[in-house]
C-alpha positions as a printed NumPy array, in Angstrom:
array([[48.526, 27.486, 17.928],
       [49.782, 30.607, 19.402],
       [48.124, 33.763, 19.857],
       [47.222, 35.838, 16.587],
       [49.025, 33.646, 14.486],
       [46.749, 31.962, 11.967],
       [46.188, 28.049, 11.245],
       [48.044, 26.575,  8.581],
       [47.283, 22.7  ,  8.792],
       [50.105, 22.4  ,  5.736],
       [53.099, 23.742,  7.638],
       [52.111, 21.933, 11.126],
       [51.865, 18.639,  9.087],
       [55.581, 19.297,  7.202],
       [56.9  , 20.429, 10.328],
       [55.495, 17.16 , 12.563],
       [56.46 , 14.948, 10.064],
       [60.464, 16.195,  9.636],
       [60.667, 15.575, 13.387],
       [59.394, 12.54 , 13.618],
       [61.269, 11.03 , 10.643],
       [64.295, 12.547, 12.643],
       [63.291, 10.414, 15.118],
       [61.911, 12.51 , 17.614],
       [59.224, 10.435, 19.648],
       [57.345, 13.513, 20.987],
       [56.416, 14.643, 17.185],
       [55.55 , 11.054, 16.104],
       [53.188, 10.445, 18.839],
       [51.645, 14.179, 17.804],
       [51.819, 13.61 , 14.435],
       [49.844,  9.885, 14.979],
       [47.105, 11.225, 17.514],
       [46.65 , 14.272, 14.246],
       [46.159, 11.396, 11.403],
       [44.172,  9.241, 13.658],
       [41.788, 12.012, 14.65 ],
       [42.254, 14.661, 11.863],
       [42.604, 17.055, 14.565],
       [44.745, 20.322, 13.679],
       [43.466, 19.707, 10.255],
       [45.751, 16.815,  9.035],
       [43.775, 14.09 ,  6.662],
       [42.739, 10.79 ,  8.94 ],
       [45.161,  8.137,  7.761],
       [44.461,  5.294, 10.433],
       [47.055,  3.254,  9.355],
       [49.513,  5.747,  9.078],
       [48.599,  7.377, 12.138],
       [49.054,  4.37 , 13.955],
       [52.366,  3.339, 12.728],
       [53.773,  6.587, 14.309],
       [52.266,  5.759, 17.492],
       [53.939,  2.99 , 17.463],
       [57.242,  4.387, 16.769],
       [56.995,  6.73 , 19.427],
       [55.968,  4.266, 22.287],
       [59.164,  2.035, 20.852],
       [61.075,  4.725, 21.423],
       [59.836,  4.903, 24.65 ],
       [57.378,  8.162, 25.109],
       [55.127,  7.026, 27.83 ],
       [52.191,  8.728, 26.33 ],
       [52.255,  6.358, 23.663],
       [52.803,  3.571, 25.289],
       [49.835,  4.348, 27.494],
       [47.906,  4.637, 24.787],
       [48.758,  1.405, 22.879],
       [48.303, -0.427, 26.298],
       [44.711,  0.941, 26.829],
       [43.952,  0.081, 23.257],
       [45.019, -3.514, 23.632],
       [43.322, -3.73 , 27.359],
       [39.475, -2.679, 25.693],
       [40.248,  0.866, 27.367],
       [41.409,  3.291, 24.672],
       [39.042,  5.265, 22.395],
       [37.667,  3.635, 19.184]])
């Protein structure tokens, strides 16, 4: 977050997840990493988390699709 300005785990979620049902791959891929982790304080939701991963490596965000490769070559995290 930025300087000063307090957490709020609510708003980041609402905000991620209007972007990436817009479509934007940058804020599925963030919003997937956050449910697959619970980092930023989003709820784990595996499945869920991994579907937007997904999404955003279709769409082409090479982050993503870096990820899903490692994963299916033994290499990402588990």
């Amino acid at each position: 977050g930025a300087p000063g300005v307090p957490k709020d785990p609510s708003l980041a979620e609402a905000l991620l997840r209007r972007a990436a049902e817009r479509g934007n791959a940058g804020a599925e891929f963030q919003l997937g990493i956050a449910q697959l982790s619970g980092n930023e304080g989003i709820a784990v939701n595996k499945n869920e988390g991994a579907l937007w991963v997904q999404r955003a490596a279709v769409r082409g965000l090479k982050e993503a699709q870096e990820l899903l490769k490692g994963t299916r070559d033994g290499k990402g995290s588990k």
